[in-house]
Structure formats: C-alpha cells, structure tokens
C-alpha atoms as a printed R data frame, in Angstrom:
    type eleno elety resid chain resno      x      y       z
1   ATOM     1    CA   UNK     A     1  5.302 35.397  -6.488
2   ATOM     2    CA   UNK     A     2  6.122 36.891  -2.928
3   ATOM     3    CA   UNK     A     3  9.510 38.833  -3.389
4   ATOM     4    CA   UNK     A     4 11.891 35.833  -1.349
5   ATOM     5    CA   UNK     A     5 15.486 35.871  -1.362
6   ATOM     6    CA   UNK     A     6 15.233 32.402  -1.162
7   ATOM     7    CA   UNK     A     7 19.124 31.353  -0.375
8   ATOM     8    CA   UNK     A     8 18.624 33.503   3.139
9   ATOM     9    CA   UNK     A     9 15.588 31.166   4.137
10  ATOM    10    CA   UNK     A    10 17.590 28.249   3.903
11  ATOM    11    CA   UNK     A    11 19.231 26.001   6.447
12  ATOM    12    CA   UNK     A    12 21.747 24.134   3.819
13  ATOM    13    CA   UNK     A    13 22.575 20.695   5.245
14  ATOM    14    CA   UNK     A    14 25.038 18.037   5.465
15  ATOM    15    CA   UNK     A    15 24.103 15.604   8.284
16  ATOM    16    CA   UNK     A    16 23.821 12.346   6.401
17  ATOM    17    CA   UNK     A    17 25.862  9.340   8.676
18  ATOM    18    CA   UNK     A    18 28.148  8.486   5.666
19  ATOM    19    CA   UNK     A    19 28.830 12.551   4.582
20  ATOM    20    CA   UNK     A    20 32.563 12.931   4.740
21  ATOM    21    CA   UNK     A    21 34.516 15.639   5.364
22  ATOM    22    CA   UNK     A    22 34.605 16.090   1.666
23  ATOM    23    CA   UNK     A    23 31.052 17.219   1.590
24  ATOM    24    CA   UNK     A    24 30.956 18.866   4.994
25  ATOM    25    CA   UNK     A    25 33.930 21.901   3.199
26  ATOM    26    CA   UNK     A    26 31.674 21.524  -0.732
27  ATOM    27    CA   UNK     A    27 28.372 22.288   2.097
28  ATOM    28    CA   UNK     A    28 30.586 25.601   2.919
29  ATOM    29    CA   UNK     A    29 31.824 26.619  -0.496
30  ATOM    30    CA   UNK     A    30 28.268 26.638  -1.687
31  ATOM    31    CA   UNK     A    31 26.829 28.203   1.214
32  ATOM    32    CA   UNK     A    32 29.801 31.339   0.071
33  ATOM    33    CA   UNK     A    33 28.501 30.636  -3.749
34  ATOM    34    CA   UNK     A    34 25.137 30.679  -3.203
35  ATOM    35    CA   UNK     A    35 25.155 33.163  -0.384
36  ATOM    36    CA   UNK     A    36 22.941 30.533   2.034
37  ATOM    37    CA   UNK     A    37 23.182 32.241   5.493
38  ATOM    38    CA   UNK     A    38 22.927 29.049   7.455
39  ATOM    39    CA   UNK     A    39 24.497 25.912   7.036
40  ATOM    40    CA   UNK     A    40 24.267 23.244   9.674
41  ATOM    41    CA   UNK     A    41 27.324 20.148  10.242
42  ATOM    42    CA   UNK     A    42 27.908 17.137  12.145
43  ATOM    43    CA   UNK     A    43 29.485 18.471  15.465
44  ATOM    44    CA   UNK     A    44 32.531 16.380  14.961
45  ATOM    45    CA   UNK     A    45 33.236 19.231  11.913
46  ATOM    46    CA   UNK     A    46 31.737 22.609  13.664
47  ATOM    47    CA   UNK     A    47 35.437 23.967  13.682
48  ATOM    48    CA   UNK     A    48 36.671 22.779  10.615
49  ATOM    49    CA   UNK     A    49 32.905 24.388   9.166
50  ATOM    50    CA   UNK     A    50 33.605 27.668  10.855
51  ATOM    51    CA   UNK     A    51 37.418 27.878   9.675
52  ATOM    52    CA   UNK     A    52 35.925 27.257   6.049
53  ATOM    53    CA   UNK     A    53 33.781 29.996   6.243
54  ATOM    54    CA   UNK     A    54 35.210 32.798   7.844
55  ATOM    55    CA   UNK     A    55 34.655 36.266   6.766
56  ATOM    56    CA   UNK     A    56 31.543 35.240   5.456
57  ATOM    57    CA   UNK     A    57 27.931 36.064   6.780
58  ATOM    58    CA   UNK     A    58 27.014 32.355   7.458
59  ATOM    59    CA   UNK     A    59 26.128 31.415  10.645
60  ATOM    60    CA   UNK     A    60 27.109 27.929  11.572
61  ATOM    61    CA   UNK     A    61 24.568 25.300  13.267
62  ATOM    62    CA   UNK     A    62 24.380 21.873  14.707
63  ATOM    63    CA   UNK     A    63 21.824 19.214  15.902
64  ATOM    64    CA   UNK     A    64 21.590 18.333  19.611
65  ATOM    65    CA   UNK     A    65 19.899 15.000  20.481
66  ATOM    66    CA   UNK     A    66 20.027 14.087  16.945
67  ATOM    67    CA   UNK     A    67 18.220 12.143  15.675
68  ATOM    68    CA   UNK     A    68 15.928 10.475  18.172
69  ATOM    69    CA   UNK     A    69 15.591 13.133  21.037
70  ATOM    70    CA   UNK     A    70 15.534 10.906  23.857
71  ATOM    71    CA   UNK     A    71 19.272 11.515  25.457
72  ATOM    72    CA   UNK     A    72 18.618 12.718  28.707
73  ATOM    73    CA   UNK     A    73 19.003 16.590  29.375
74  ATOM    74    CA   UNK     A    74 22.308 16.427  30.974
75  ATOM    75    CA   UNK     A    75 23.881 15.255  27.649
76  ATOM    76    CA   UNK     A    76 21.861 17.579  24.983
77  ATOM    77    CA   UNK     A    77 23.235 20.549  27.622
78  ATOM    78    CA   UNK     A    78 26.788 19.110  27.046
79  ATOM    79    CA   UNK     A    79 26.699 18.443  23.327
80  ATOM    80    CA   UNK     A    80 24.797 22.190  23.304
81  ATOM    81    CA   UNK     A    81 27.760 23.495  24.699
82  ATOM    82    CA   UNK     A    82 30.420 22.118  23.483
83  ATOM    83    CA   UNK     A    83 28.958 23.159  19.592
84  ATOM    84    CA   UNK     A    84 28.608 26.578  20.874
85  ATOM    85    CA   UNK     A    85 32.335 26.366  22.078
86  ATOM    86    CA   UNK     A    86 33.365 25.600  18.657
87  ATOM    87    CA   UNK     A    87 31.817 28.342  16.936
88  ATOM    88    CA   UNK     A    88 28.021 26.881  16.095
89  ATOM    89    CA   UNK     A    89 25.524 30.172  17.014
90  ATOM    90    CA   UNK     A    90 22.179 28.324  15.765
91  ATOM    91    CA   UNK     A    91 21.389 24.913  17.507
92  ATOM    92    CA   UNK     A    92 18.313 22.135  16.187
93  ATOM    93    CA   UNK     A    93 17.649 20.129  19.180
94  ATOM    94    CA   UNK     A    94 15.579 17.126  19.003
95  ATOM    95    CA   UNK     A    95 12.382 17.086  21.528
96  ATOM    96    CA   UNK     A    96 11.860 13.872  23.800
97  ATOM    97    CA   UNK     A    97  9.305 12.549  21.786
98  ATOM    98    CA   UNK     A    98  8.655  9.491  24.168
99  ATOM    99    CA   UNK     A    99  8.447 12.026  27.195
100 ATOM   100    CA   UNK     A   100  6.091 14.047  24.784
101 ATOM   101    CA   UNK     A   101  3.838 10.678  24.216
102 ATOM   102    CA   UNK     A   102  3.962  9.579  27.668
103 ATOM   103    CA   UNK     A   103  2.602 13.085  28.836
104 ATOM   104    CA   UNK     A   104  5.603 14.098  30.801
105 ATOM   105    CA   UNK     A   105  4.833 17.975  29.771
106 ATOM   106    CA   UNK     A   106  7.022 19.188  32.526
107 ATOM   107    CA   UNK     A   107  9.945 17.165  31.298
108 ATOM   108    CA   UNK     A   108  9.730 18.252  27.562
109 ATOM   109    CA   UNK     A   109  9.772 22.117  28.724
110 ATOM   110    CA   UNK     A   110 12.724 21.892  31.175
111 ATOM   111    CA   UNK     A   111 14.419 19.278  28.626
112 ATOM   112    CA   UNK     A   112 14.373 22.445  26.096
113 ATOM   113    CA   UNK     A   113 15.022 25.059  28.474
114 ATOM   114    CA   UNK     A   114 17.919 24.029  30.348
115 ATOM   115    CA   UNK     A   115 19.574 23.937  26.753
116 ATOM   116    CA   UNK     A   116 18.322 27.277  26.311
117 ATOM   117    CA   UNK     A   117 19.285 28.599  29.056
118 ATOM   118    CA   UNK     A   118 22.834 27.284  28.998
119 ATOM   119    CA   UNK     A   119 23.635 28.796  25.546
120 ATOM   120    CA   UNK     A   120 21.904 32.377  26.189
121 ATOM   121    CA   UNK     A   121 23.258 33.873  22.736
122 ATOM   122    CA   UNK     A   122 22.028 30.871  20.341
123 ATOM   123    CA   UNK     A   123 19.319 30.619  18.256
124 ATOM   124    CA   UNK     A   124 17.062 27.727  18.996
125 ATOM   125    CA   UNK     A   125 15.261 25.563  16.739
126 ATOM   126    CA   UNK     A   126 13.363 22.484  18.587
127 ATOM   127    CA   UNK     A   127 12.748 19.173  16.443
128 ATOM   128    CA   UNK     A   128  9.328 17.867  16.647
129 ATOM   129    CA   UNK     A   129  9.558 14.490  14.273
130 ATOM   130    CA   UNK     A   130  5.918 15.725  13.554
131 ATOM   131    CA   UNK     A   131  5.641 11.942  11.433
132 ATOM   132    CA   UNK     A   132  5.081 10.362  15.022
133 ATOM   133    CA   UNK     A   133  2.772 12.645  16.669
134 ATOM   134    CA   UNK     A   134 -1.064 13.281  16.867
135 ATOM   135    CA   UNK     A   135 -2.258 16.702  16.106
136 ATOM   136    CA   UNK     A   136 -3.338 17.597  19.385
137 ATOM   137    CA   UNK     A   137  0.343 16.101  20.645
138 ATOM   138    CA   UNK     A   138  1.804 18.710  17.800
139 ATOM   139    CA   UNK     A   139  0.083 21.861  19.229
140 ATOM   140    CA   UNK     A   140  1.026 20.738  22.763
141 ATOM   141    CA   UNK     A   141  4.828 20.859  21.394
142 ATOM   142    CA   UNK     A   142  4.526 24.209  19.877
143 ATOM   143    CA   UNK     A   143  3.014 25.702  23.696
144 ATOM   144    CA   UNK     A   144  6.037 23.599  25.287
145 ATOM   145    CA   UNK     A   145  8.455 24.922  22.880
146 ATOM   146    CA   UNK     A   146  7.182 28.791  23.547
147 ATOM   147    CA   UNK     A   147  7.031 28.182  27.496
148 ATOM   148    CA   UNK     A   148 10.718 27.025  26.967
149 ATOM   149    CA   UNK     A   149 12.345 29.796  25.320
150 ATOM   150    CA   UNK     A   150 12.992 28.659  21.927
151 ATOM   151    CA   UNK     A   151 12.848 30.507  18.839
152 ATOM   152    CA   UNK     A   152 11.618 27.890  16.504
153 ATOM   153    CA   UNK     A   153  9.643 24.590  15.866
154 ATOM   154    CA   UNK     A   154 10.864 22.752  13.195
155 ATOM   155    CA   UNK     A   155  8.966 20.205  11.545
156 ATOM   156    CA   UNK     A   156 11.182 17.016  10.967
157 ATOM   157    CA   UNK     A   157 14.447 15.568  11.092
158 ATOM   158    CA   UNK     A   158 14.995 13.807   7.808
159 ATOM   159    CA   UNK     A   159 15.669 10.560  10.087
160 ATOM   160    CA   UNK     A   160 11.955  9.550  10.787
161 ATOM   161    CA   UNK     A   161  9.228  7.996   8.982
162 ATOM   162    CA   UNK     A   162  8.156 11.069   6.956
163 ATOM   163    CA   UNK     A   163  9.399 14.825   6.447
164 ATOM   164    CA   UNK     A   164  7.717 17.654   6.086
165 ATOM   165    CA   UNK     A   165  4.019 18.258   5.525
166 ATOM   166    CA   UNK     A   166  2.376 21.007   4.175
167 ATOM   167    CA   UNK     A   167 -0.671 20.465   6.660
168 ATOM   168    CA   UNK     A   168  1.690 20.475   9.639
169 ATOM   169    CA   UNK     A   169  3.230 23.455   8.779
170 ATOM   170    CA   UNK     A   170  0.305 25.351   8.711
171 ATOM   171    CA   UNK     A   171 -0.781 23.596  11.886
172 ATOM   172    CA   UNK     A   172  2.513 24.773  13.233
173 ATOM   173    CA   UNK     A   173  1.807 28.096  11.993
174 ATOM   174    CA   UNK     A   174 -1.566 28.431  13.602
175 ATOM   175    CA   UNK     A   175 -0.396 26.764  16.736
176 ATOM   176    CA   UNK     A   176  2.814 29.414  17.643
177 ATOM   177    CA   UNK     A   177  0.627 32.174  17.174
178 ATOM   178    CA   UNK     A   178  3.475 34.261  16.364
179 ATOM   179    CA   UNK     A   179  5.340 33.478  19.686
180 ATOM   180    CA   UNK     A   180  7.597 31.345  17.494
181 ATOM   181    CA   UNK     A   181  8.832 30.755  13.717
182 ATOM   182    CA   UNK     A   182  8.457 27.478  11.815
183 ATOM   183    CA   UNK     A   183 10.796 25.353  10.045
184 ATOM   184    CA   UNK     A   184  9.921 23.179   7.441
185 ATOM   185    CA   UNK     A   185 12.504 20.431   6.867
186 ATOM   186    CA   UNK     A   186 12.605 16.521   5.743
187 ATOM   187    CA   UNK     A   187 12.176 15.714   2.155
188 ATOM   188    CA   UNK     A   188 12.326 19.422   0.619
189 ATOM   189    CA   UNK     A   189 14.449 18.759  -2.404
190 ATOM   190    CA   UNK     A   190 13.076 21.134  -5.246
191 ATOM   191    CA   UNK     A   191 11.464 24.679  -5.802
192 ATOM   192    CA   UNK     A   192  7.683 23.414  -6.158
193 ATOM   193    CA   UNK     A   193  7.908 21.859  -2.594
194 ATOM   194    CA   UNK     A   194 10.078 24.427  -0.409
195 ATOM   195    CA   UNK     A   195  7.460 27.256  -2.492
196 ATOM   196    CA   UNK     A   196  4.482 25.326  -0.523
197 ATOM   197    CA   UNK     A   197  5.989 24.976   2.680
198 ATOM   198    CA   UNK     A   198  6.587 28.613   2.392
199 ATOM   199    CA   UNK     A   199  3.288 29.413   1.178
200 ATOM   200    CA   UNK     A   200  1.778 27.143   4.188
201 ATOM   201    CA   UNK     A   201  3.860 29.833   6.500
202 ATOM   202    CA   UNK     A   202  7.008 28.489   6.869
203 ATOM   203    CA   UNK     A   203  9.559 30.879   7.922
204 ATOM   204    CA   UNK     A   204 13.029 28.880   6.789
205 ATOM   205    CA   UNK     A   205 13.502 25.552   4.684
206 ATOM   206    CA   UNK     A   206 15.965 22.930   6.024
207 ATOM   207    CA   UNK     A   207 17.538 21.289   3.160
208 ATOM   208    CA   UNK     A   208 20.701 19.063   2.016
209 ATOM   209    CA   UNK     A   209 18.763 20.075  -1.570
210 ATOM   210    CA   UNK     A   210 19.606 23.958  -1.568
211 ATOM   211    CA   UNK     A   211 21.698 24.343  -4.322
212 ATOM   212    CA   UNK     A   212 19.125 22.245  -6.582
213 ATOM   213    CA   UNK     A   213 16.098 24.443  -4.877
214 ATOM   214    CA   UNK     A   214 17.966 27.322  -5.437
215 ATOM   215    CA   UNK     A   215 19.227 27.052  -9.138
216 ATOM   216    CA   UNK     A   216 15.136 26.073  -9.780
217 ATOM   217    CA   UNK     A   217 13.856 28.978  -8.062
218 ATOM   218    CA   UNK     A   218 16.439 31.280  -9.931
219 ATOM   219    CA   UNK     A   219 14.925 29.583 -13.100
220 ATOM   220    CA   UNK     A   220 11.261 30.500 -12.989
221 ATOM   221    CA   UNK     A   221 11.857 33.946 -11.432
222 ATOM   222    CA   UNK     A   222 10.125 36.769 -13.175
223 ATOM   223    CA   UNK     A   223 13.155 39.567 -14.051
C-alpha cells in the first residue's frame, strides 16, 4: 500500500442544502480531530468555519457557481470574492457546462480565468460534472482549465447524475499531463473507493464521508 496520509488528501465536506449550522462547526471539529487539512462550507458559514478553526492548519474552501455552473462570470467573480474576503483560501468553481456543450471554448477559459485572476492567492479547483460530458468534451475541459490558470480539475459535484468514476479520473489524469492535479469527488464514501480513485491518479478526495474513509483506512493499515 503506497505510504498516504490519507486525512491530508481530503477535501472534508458539508454542502448538502438542508446541512445546518450544526454540522457546518461538527465538519470543523473533525477536520481538528482527524487532522483533514481542507474542509469546504456553504459561503453563508465561511466566517463562522474560519472562527471554528483557528490556530489550526486547515485551510478553508467554498464552491463558486455551485451547483450548475451556468451563472454568468460577473457573479462567480463576486461570490469568488466575497469567500475570499471571509477567510476561504481554496475555491471549487463550477465550469459552464452548457457553454462547454455548445462549443463556446473561449467563454469557458475566460469564465475560469477572470475568477482566477481576481483571487491571485487562492487555490483553484474547476468542477467538470464529468456525468454530462463526452470524453472528447472532458479532455477539452482539462486544456481549458490549464489555459485558464487553475490548479485543479475536479471530477464531480455530488449534485449531478453520477459522481466520480474511476475511468474519468484516469482520463483526467492522462489529459492534464501534469499541468494540473485531479480531484476525485461525488459518491466517495468508504476506503475501497477513495483507494481506487487514488490508485487511478487522483491527487485529493472530496468527501462529506471522511471521517468514515478515514477510520476504514486506519483499520486495514499495516503497522
């Protein structure tokens, strides 16, 4: 087994409509118990996220366009900066996926790089919803994504017909080339699954299941 420290690979999540702010501070206090590095929060609940986790090395995201992608670019810019103003330093953003399907190229890159460029200093994850897209429309993302700035494509966002894939993240993989990082998220919820997402060359899980995939993983480790 390849020597992960599993909790730092994942993305622990509470973006469910009906979470309350109940689960948004339990998200933090496992993220300090479990030593998670990222956790990601509605955006209503970045500052109350942050307070609860200050003085720990957790870095604090949110989702921008989220779920559906197609807000227009003025808005994602303005929710983008408004997380980073209270205190998020890692931001998923959704990708137009009808702009995407209609062939609009040159709107999906400047969608994703005017939020990049407005918040210089945060990491960026872009949101493929991999479910609706061909493959060919999948490695056309990934080169959008790279020509854009961001740091990451990430498979899925838990909202859409299916989650992750393990064929799609190697596809992914393949298609970054190392210009980018891959996220597997949607419907990781125990050790078997995030191990085969990793295998397939994922570089972080996105999860509301850490603590579960965690606790499994801590199980079957060899001492």
């Amino acid at each position: 087994m390849p020597n992960w420290n599993l909790p730092d690979l994942i993305d622990h999540t509470v973006l469910r409509p009906d979470a309350t702010r109940g689960d948004v501070l339990r998200v933090c206090r496992e993220a300090i118990e479990y030593s998670f590095s990222v956790i990601f929060v509605p955006p209503s609940y970045l500052a109350e996220a942050v307070a609860a986790v200050e003085g720990h090395s957790i870095r604090v995201g949110a989702p921008v366009g989220f779920p559906l992608g197609g807000h227009a670019t003025k808005t994602k810019v303005t929710e983008a900066i408004e997380a980073v103003e209270q205190g998020a330093v890692v931001l998923d953003m959704v990708l137009n996926i009808s702009r995407l399907k209609s062939g609009d190229y040159d709107a999906v890159r400047q969608d994703i790089a005017e939020v990049v460029r407005a918040t210089p200093n945060s990491e960026h994850k872009v949101i493929l919803e991999t479910c609706y897209l061909t493959e060919q429309e999948k490695i056309t993302a990934c080169r959008l994504v790279i020509e854009a700035g961001a740091d990451y494509v990430k498979t899925s966002t838990g909202f859409g017909l299916s989650g992750a894939t393990v064929d799609d993240v190697r596809l992914l993989k393949t298609a970054v080339a190392g210009q980018a990082k891959v996220k597997a998220s949607g419907g990781i919820r125990d050790w078997k699954t995030a191990r085969a997402m990793l295998e397939a060359g994922a570089d972080r899980i996105g999860t509301s299941a850490g603590v579960a995939i965690v606790n499994e993983w801590r199980a079957v480790r060899i001492p």
